[in-house]
N, C-alpha and C positions, 0 to 999 in steps of 0.2 A: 356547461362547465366554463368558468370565466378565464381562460388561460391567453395569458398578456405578455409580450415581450420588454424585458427591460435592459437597457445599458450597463453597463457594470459601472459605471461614476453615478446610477441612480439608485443601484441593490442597496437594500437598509439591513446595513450589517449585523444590526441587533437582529431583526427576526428572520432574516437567513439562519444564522445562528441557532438560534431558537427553533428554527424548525427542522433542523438536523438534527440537533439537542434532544430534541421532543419523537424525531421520527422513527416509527414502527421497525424501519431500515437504515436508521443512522448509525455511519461509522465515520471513522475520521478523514476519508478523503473529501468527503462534503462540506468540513469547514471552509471559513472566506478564507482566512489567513492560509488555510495550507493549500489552496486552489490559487491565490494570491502569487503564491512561494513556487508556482512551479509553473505556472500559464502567463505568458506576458498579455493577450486580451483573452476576454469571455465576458459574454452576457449570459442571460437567464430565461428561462420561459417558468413563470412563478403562476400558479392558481391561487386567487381570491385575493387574502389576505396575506400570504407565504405559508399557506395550508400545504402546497408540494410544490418539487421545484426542481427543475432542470439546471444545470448550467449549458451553455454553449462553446466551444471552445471553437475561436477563429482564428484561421492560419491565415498564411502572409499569401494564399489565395481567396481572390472574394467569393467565392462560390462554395467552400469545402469548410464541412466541420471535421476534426479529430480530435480525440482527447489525447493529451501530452502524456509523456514517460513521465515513471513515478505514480499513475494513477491507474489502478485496474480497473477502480471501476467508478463510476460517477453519475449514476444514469438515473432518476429522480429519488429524490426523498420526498416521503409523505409523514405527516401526523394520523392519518388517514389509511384506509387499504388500498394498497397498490392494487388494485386487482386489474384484472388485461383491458379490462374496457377505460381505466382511466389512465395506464399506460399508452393505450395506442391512442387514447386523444391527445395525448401530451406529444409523441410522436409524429400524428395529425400536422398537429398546430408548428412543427419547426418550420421558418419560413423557407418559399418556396424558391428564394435567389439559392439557397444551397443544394447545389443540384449533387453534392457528392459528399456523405459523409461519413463515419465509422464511430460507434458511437456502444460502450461497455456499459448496460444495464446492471446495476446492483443484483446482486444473489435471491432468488426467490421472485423476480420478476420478468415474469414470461408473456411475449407476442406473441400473434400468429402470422402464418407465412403469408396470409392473404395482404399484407400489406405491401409487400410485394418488394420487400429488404431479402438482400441473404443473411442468414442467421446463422451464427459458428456457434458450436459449443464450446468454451470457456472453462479451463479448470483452476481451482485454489485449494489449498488442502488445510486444514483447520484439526485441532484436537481439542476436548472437551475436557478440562483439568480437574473437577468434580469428583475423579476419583481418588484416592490416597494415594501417594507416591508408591507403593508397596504393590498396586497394581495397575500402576501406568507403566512400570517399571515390564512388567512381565508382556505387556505390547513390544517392546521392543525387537529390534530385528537381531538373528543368531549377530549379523557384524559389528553392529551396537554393541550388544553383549561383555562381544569379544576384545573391543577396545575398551573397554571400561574393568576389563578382569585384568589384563595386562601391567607387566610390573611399573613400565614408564609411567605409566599416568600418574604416579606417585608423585615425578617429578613436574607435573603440571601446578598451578598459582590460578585460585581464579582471583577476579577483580572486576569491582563493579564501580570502577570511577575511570575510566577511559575517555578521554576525549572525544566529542566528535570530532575535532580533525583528524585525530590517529586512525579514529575506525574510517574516514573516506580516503586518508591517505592508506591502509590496511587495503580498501578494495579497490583502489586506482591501483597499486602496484602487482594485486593480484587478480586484475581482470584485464581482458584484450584492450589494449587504445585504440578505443575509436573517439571520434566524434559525441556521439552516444552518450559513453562513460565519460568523455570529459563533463559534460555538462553535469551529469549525476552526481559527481566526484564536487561538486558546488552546489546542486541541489539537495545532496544529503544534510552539508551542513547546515543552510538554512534551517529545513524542516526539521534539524534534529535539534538543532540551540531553541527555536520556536517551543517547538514540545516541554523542552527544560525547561523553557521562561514560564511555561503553564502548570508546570508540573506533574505533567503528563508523560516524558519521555525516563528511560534507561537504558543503562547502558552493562553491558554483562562481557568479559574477557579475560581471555588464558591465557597465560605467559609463561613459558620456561625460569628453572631457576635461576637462571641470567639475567631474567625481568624480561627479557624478547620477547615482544605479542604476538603471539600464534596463531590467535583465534576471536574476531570479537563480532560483537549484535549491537542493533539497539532496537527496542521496543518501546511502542508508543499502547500508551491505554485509553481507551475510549471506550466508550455502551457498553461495558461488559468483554473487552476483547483485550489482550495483549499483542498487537502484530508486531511482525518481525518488519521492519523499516528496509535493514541492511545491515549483511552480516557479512565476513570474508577471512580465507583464511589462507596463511602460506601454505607451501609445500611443505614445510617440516610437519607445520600444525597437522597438515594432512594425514601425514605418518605416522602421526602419536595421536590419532582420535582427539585432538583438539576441541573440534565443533562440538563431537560427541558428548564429551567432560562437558563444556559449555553448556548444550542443553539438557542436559544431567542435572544439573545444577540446580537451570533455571525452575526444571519441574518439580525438583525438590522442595525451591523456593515457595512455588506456587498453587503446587497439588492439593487437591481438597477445595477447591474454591469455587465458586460460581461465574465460573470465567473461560474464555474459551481462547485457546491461542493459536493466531492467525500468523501463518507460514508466508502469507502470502505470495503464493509462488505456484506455478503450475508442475513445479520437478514432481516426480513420483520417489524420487528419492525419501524425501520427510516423510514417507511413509514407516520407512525404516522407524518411526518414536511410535509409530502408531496412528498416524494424521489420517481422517478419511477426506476423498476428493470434495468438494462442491462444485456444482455447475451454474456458469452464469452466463449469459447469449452477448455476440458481441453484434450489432448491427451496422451492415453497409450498403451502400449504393454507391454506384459509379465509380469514375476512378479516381483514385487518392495517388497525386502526382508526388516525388519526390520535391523536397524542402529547395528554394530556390538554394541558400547556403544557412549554413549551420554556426553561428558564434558563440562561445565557449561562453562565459560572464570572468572578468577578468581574476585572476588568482592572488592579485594582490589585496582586494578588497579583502577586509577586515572586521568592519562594521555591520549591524546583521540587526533587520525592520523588522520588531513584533508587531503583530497583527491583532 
């Protein structure tokens, strides 16, 4: 198997493309642009022609790969069958100055332990929209239910033209500040204006009769999937089944279709719509040292690189 390492100022963006575009396992974390949008370096370990392909992600240690926040998973794309013997060649082949890495293999692609990684099980929860709203509807959880029979919801507005910066400023002021979320609360909007420039993203949100946004999403479409990006909601939203009504909506919207939507998220909560788990392997070696320091990308910037 001809597995080569390449630079990322050498990656040929067209059939990287192409071959996420094309692969058996391709979803939207494999593009350049939105690997681009969220990883300041990465290489690749590509086979043949860009028949499969790894990315690399290099931290600010020379010895340690991890892959960055924002990405569950990223762990080869093939046009090809991923099957375990051409996984763990690819595996094989990362080179050997990286003595410590952590590394989230796409869904459906499984090692063995002999290679001598510790392997975590990995959850995401996914629902399969194919059936008619009328009995996606009946998956739901008695709590679901319950908020969606309630008289408030009368007073709920959806809206499906929210800003990406309202839905990051939405989940900056309703998640913990850390570090972390700052960065995300900047990396959402990238990849969400990105998504729009392709016409690949929306945007789904609930607002009281006062117009106050309570509740909002955005979702990006690729291979057959609608994932959920990032969603968030206040405390009031909370109280009045906000998200609930939200993706009430969205299923309405969508039900019947050949399409599958991706929660992306490990909670067992989205169970509650109905979502069943998936499992995917996260691999590591050695030890993964904390971040020398952590820099936000600055809040004034305004201007935003399609890819």
């Amino acid at each position: 198997m001809d597995i080569k390492l390449i630079r990322h100022a050498d990656i040929d963006k067209v059939k990287w493309n192409s071959c996420v575009h094309y692969a058996t396992n391709g979803n939207i974390f494999g593009y350049k642009w939105y690997l681009d949008t969220i990883a300041k370096e990465w290489d690749a370990l590509v086979e043949g022609d860009y028949e499969t392909i790894l990315p690399l992600f290099v931290t600010e240690y020379d010895h340690v790969l991890e892959q960055p926040t924002l990405l569950r998973e990223a762990g080869m794309y093939s046009i090809n069958l991923v099957s375990r013997k051409r996984a763990e060649n690819f595996i094989n082949a990362i080179p050997e100055q990286y003595t410590a890495l952590r590394i989230q293999l796409n869904e459906g692609i499984k090692i063995s332990e002999d290679l001598g990684l510790d392997i975590e099980q990995k959850t995401n929860h996914q629902l399969l929209l194919l059936e008619p709203y009328e009995t996606l509807v009946q998956k739901y959880s008695p709590t679901v239910q319950s908020f969606l029979k309630k008289e408030y919801t009368q007073q709920l507005l959806p809206s499906s033209n929210v800003k990406p910066e309202k839905i990051a400023a939405l989940f900056k002021e309703n998640t913990a500040t850390t570090s972390a979320n700052e960065i995300a609360f900047h990396a959402y909007q990238r990849i969400m204006y990105n998504a729009l420039h392709r016409g690949w993203g929306a945007t789904f949100g609930v607002s009281d009769k006062d117009k106050n946004l309570l509740s909002a999403a955005f979702f990006i479409y690729s291979q057959g999937r609608a994932m959920q990006l990032v969603t968030a909601t206040t405390p009031k939203g909370k109280e009045m089944g906000a998200y609930e009504y939200l993706m009430d909506n969205f299923l309405r919207n969508h039900a019947g279709r050949p399409m599958v939507l991706d929660f992306n998220s490990s909670d067992k909560t989205y169970q509650r719509f109905g979502a069943q788990s998936n499992i995917y392997q996260r691999l590591s070696k050695g030890i993964i040292p904390e971040p020398k320091q952590v820099i936000a990308p600055s809040a004034k910037k305004k201007s935003w690189k399609f890819w």
